[in-house]
C-alpha positions as CSV (number, residue, x, y, z in Angstrom):
1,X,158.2,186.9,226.3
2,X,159.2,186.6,222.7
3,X,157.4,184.5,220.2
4,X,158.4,183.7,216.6
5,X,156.3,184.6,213.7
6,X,154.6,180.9,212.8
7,X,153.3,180.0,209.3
8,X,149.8,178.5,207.7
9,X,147.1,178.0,206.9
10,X,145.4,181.0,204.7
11,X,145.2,184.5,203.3
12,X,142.5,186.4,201.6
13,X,143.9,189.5,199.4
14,X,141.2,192.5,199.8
15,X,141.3,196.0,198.1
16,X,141.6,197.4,201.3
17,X,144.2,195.6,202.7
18,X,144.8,191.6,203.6
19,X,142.6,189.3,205.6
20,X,144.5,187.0,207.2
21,X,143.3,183.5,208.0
22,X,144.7,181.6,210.7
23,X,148.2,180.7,210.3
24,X,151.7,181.1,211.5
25,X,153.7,181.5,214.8
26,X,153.6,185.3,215.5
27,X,157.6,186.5,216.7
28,X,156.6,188.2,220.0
29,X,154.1,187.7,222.3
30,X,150.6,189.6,223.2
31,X,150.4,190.7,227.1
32,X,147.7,187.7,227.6
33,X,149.7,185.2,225.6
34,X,149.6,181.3,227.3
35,X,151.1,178.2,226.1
36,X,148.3,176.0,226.2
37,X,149.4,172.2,227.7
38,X,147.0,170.5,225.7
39,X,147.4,172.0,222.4
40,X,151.4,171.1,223.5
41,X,150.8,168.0,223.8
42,X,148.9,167.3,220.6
43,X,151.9,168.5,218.9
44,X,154.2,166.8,220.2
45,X,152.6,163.7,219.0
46,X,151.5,164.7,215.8
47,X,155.3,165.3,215.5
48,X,155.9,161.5,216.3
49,X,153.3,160.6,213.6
50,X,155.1,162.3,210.8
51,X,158.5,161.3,212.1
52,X,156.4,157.8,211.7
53,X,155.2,158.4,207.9
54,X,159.0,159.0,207.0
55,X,160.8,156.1,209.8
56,X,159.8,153.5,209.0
57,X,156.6,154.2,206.1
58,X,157.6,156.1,203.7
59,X,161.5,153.6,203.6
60,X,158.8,150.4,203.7
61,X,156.7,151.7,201.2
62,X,159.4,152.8,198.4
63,X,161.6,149.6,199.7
64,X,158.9,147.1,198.7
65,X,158.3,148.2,195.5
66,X,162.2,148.3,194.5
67,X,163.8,145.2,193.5
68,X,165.6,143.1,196.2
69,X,168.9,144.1,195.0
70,X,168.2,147.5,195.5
71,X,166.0,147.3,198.8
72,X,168.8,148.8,201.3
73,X,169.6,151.5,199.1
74,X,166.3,152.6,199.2
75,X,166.3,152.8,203.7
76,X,169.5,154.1,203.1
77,X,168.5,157.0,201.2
78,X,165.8,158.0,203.3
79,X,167.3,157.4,206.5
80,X,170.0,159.6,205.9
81,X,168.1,161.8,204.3
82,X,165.9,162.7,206.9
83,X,169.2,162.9,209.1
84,X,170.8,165.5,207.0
85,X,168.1,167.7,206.5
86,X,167.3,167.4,210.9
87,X,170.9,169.0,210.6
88,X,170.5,171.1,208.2
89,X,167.0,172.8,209.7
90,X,168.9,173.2,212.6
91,X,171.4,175.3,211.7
92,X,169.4,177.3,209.2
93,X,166.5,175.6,207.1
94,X,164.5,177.2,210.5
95,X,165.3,180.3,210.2
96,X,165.4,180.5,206.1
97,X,161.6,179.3,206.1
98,X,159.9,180.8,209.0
99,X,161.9,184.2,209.7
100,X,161.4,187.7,208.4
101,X,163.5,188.7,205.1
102,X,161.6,189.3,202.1
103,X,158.9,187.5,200.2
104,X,161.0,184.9,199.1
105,X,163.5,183.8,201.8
106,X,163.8,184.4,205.5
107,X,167.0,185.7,207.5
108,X,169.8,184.2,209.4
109,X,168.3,185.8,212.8
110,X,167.4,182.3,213.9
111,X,170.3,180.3,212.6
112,X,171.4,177.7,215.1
113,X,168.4,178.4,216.6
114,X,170.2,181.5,218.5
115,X,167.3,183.1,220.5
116,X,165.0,180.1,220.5
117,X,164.6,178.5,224.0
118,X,162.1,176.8,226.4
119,X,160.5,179.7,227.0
120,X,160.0,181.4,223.4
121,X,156.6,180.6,222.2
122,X,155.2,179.9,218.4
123,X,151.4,181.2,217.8
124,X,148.5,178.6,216.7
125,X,145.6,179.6,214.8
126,X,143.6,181.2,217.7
127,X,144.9,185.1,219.0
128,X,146.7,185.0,222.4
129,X,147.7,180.6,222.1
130,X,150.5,179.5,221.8
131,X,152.8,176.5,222.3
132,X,156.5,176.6,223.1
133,X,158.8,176.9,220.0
134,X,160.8,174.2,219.9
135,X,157.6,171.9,219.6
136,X,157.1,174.0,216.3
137,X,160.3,174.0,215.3
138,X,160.6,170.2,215.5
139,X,157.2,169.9,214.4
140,X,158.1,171.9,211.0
141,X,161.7,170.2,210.9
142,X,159.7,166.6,210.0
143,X,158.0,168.5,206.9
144,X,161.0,169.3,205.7
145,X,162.7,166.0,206.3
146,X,159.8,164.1,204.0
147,X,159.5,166.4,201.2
148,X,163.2,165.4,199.8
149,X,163.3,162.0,200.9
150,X,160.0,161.6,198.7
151,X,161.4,162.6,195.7
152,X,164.2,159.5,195.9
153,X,161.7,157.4,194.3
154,X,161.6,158.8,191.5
155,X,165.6,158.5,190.8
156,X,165.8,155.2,192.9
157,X,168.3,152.0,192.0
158,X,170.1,154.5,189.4
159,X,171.6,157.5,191.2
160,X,174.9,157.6,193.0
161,X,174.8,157.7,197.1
162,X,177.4,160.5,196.8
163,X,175.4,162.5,194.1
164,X,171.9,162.3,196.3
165,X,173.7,163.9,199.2
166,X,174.8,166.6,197.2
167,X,171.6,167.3,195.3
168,X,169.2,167.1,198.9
169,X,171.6,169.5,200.1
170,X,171.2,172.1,197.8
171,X,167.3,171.0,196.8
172,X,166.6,171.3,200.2
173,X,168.1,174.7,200.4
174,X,167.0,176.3,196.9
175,X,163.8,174.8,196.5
176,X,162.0,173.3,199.5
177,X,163.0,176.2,202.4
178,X,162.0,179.3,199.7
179,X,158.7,177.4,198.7
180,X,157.9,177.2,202.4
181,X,158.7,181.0,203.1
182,X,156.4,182.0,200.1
183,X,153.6,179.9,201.3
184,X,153.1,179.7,205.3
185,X,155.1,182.7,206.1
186,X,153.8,185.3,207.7
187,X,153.1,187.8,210.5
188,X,151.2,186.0,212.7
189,X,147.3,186.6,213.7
190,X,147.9,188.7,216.7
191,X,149.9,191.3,214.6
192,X,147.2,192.2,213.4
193,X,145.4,194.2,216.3
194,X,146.6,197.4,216.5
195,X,146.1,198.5,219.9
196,X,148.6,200.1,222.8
197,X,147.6,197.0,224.8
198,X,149.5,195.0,221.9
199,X,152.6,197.4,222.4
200,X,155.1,194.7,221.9
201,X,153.5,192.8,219.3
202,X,152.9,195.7,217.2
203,X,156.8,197.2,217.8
204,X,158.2,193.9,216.8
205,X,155.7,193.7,213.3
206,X,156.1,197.2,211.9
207,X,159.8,198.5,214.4
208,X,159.2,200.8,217.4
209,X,158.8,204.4,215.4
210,X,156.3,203.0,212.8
211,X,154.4,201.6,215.6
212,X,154.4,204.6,217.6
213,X,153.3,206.3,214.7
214,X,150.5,204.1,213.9
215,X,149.2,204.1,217.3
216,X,149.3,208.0,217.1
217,X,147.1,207.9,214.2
218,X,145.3,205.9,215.7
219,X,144.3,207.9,218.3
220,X,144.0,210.4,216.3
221,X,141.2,209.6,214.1
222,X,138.1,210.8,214.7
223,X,135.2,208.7,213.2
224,X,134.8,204.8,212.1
225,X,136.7,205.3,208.4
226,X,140.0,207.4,209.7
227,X,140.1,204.2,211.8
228,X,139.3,202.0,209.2
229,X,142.4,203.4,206.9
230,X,144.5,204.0,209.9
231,X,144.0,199.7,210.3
232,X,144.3,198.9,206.1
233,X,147.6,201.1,206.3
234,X,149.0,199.2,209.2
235,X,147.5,196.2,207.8
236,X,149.9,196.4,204.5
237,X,153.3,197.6,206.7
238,X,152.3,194.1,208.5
239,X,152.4,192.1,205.6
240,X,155.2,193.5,203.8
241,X,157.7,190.9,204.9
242,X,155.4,188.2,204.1
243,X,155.3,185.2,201.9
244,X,155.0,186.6,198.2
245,X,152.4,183.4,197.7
246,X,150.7,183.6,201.1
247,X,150.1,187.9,199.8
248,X,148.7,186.8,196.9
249,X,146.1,185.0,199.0
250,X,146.9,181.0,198.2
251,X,145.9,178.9,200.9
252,X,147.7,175.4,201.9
253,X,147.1,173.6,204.7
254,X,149.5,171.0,205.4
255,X,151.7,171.2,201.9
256,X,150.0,170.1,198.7
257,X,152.5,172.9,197.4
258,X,155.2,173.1,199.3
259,X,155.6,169.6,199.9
260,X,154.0,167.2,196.6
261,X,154.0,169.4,194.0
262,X,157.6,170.6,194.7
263,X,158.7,166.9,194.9
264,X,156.8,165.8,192.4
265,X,157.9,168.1,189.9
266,X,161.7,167.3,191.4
267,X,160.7,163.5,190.8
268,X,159.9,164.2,187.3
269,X,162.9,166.6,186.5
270,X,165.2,163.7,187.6
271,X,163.2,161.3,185.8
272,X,164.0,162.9,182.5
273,X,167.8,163.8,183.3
274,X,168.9,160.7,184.6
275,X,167.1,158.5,181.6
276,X,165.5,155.0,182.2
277,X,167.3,152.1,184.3
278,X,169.3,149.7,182.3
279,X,167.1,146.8,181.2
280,X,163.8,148.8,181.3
281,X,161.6,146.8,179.4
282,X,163.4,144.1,178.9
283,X,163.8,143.1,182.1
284,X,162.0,141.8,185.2
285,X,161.2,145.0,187.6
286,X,158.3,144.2,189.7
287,X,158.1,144.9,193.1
288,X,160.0,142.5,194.9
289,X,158.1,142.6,198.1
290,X,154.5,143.9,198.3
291,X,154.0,143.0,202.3
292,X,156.3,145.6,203.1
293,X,154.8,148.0,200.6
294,X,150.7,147.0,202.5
295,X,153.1,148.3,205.7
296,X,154.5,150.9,204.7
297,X,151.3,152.5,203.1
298,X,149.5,151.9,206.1
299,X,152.2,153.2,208.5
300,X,151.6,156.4,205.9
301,X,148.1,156.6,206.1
302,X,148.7,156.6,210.4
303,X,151.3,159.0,210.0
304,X,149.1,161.2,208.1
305,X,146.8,162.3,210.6
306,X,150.3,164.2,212.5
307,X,151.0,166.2,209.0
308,X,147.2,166.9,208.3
309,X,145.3,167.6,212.0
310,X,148.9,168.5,213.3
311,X,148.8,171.6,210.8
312,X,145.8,172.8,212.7
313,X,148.4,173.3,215.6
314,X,145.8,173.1,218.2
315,X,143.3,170.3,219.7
316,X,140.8,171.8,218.3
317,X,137.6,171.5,215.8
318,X,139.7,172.2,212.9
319,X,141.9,169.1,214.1
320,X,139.2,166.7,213.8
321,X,138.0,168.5,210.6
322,X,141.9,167.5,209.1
323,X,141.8,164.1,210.7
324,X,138.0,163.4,209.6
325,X,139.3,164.7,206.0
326,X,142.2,162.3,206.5
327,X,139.9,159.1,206.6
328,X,137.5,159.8,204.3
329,X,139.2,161.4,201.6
330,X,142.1,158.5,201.6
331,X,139.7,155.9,201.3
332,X,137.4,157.3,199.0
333,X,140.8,157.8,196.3
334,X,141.7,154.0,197.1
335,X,137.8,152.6,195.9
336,X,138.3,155.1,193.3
337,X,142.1,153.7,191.7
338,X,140.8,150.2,192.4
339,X,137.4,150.7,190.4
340,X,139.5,152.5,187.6
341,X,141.8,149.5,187.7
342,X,139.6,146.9,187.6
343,X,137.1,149.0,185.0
344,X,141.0,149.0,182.4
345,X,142.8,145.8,183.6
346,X,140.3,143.6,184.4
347,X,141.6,143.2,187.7
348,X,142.4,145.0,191.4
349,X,145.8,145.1,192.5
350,X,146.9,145.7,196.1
351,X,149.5,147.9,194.6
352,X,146.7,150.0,193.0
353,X,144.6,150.6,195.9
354,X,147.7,151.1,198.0
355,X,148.4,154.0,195.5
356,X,145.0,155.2,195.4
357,X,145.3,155.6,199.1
358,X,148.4,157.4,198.8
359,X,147.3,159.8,195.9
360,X,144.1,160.6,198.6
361,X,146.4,161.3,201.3
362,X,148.3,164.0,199.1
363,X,145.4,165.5,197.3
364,X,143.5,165.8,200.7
365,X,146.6,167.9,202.1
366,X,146.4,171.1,201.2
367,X,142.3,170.8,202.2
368,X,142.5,168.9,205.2
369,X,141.1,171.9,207.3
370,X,139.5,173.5,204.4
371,X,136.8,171.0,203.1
372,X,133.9,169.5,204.2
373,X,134.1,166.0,205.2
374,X,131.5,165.5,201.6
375,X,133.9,167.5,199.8
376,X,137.0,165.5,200.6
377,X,135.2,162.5,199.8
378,X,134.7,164.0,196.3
379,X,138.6,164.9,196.3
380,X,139.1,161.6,196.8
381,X,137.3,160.0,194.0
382,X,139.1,162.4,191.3
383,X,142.5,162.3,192.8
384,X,142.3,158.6,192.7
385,X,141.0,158.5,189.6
386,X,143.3,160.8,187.6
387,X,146.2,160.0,189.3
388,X,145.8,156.3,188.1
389,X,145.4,157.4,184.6
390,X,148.6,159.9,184.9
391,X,150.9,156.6,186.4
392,X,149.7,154.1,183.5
393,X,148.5,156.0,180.4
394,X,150.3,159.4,180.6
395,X,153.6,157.7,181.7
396,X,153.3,155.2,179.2
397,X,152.6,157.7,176.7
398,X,155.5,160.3,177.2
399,X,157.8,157.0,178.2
400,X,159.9,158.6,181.3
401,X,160.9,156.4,183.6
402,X,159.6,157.6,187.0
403,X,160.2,154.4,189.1
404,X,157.9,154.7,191.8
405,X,155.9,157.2,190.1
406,X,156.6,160.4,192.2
407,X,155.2,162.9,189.8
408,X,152.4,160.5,189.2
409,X,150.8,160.6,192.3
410,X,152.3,163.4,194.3
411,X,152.7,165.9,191.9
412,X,149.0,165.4,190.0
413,X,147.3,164.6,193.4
414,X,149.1,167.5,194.8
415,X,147.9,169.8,191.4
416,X,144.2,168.1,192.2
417,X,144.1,168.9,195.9
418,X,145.8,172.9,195.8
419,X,142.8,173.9,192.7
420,X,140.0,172.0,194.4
421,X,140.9,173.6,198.0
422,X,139.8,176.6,196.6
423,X,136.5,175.6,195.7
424,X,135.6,173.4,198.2
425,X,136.5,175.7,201.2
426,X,133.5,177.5,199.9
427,X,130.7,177.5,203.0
428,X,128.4,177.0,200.3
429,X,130.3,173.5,199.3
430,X,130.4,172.6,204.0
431,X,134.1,174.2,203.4
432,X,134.9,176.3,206.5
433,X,135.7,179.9,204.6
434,X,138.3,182.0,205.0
435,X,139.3,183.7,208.3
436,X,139.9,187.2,208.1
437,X,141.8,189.0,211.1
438,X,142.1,192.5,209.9
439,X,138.2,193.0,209.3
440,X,137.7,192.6,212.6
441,X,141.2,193.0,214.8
442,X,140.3,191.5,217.8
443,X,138.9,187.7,216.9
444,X,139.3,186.5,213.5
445,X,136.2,186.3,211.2
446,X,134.3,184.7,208.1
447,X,135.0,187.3,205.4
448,X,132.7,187.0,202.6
449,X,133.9,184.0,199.7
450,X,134.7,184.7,196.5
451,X,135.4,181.0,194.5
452,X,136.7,182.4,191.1
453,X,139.3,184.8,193.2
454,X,139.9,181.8,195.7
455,X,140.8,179.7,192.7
456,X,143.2,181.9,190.6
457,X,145.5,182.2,193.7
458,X,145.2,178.6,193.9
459,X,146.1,178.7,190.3
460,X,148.8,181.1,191.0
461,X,150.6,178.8,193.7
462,X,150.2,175.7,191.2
463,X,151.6,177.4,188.6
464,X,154.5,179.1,190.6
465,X,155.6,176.4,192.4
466,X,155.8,174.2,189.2
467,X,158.1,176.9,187.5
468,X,159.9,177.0,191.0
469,X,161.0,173.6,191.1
470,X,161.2,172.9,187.9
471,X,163.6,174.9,186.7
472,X,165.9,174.9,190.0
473,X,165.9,171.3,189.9
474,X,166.9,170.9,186.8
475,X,169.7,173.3,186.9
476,X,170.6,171.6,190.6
477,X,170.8,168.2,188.9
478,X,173.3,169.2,186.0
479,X,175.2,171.1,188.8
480,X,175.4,167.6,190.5
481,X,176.1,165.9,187.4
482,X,179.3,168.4,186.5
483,X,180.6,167.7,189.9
484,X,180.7,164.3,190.5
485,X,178.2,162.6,188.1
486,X,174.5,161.6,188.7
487,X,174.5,158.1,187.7
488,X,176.7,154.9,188.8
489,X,178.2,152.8,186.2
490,X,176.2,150.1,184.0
491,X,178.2,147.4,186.1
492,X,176.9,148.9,189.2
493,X,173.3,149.0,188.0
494,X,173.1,146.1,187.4
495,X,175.0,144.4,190.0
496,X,172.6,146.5,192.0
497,X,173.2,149.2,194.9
498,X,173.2,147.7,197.9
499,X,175.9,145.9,196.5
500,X,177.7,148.2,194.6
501,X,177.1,151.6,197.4
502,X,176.9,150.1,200.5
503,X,178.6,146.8,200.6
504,X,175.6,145.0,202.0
505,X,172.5,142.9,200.8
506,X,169.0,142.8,202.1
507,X,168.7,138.8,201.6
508,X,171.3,136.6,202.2
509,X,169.7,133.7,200.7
């Protein structure tokens, strides 16, 4: 039965070849390989709740804090949006992200989803379990649907309808799927036991004559360290078509990377091109409805718990380690912006512990199955914190007009939670280590922690995916703009874009 090659959760680069922690689907599957019903099931509604943090939270959320002339073209955005992309993943963003091709893209050998059916299975974190792959493939699909819908509030009530279909397209395509492949792809845990009982697995990792001639060396060796390089040697063939981010040993558990700081950098880019709404500062352009914005945060904070304890991908410990981390973590950065708030302003705002909660949610992403339940109540504290300080001060400062401050909170809380994943998955900190399948073939182990090396990958991934999406966005958005223009006209803006896009208002009183 075949199985495709899943994605996440960590890597550990070694001298002597790469410890793998748990992650992605592997694409075949091991002679005792079940799908396990109740890891199934806990899938498919963790893919409801993120299908829920998108439809309706994340439109509620961005919605309320627009102004009422705007409101619709705020749903609108992010409903289609998450429709495109569903299309999109379909007929390739799948196959791009999580198939082999080289350390920065996948193939087209999953396009359409040719070769993926009921009975093809996707590997969890645990050797030989596995669910089916369309529940992956779905479950994945909803990642990919929220990453570019979240950067529409940085450019929202002054970017054409026409020119945001255009630019998800291509963002979606050059920035999000290539970020994915470089940090969750890779061979899957049960390619890494070399062993003629694993015959199919090991054919499909390395092809059928290099597997034939590991297995021969194999055989061959006659004491514990010819085994041990006969192992590091297939070890390396095993990686090769993995993500270049996941070799270099970063670690990201349900998308502080891949999914905040690459729209949140996005958000930012768009931001500066676009330039500041007409009236900015001389207008009125406070939220125009807060009760949806309470909703829609909460119906994020719910949502939540299917992207975090969903990325464990089984109903496990580690699942109510991510969901645990969820709670505490979220409302740890929500005291934290309300305090700082109240400490500056001399006053809490609901907006500002809405945000607060918010910034925890991202910062606690990429640690959710990493950190201590202690530790992500740390997290918490700073992401809330520093992300208020980057949304008042620092905006205020550099004067760009991000208008539901995207970079703000999920590209600084994302930057937070990727640098302090590596520290706090420290045992020494209650973090749960790194699990290393190629020190010990058969079941994955603790390999010895190392913070400082732990760090400069985390480092590494910040730095890479900043570059990544900076630069492609920016170049995507004056591709957009020579095409068909970015922004509509003054008349327009003003008038607003419900109006002036769709036709339609929110209130008709």
């Amino acid at each position: 039965m075949k199985i495709p090659s899943l994605f996440r959760r960590s890597v550990w680069a070694l001298p002597a070849g790469l410890a793998m922690a748990a992650a992605l689907p592997a694409p075949f599957a091991a002679a005792a390989a079940t799908i396990n019903k109740g890891d199934t099931a806990w899938m498919l509604l963790a893919t409801i709740l993120v299908i829920l943090m998108t439809l309706p939270g994340l439109a509620l959320f961005y919605g309320g804090l627009a102004r009422s002339k705007n409101v619709l073209s705020i749903f609108m955005q992010v409903f289609i949006c998450f429709s495109l992309i569903s299309v999109l993943w379909f007929a390739y963003g799948y196959s791009v992200a999580f198939s082999n091709g080289n350390a920065f893209f996948g193939g087209f050998s999953k396009a359409m989803l040719a070769g993926v059916d009921i009975t093809t299975m996707a590997a969890t974190f645990s050797k030989e379990t596995y669910v089916p792959e369309l529940v992956y493939v779905v479950f994945q699909l909803t990642f990919a649907a929220i990453t570019p819908a979240l950067i529409v509030g940085a450019f929202a009530e002054r970017m054409k309808f026409s020119a945001v279909l255009i630019f998800l397209v291509i963002w979606f395509t050059f920035s999000y799927l290539p970020a994915a492949h470089m940090v969750w792809w890779w061979a899957g845990p049960d390619a890494y036991t070399l062993s003629p009982d694993n015959i199919d697995v090991v054919k499909a990792t390395v092809g059928e004559q290099a597997a034939a001639d590991f297995l021969a060396k194999l055989a061959a060796a006659t004491d514990e360290v010819a085994k041990a390089a006969v192992l590091a040697d297939y070890s390396a063939a095993a990686s090769a078509y993995n993500g270049w981010l996941f070799n270099w040993g970063a670690i990201d558990f349900a998308g502080g990377s891949v999914v905040h700081i690459n729209a949140g950098v996005a958000g930012l880019v768009c931001a500066i091109v676009l330039g500041k709404r007409v009236g900015l500062g001389k207008e009125p352009m406070a939220p125009h409805n807060l009760v949806l914005t309470v909703i829609g945060a909460s119906l994020l904070w719910v949502g939540w718990f299917g992207f975090n304890a969903g990325s464990n991908l089984e109903a496990s410990g580690g699942a109510a380690l991510a969901m645990t981390n969820s709670f505490v973590a979220t409302a740890a950065a929500a005291m934290s912006w309300m305090f700082a708030e109240w400490i500056v302003k001399g006053h809490p705002s609901v907006l500002g512990a809405l945000s607060g909660a918010v910034a925890g949610l991202v910062a606690v992403t990429p640690a959710a199955g990493y950190a201590g339940p202690m530790g992500a109540i740390v997290l918490g504290l700073i992401a809330g914190s520093v992300c208020f300080i980057f949304c008042t001060t620092v905006k205020n400062a550099i004067g760009y007009d991000d208008s539901l401050d995207v970079f703000g909170v999920h590209c600084i809380g994302g930057i937070i939670g990727a640098i302090l994943t590596g520290v706090l998955v420290s045992p020494g900190l209650g973090g749960t280590g790194i699990t290393d399948y190629v020190l010990k073939p058969g079941e994955g182990v603790i390999a010895e922690f190392a913070m400082r090396a732990q760090v400069l990958s985390q480092l590494k991934a910040v730095a890479v995916t900043i570059l990544w999406s900076g630069i492609g966005s920016a170049i995507l958005y004056k591709v957009v703009d020579l095409l068909i223009g970015l922004r509509p006209t003054v008349e327009q803006e003003r008038e607003g874009l419900d109006i002036a896009a769709h036709g339609e208002r929110a209130y008709n009183y």
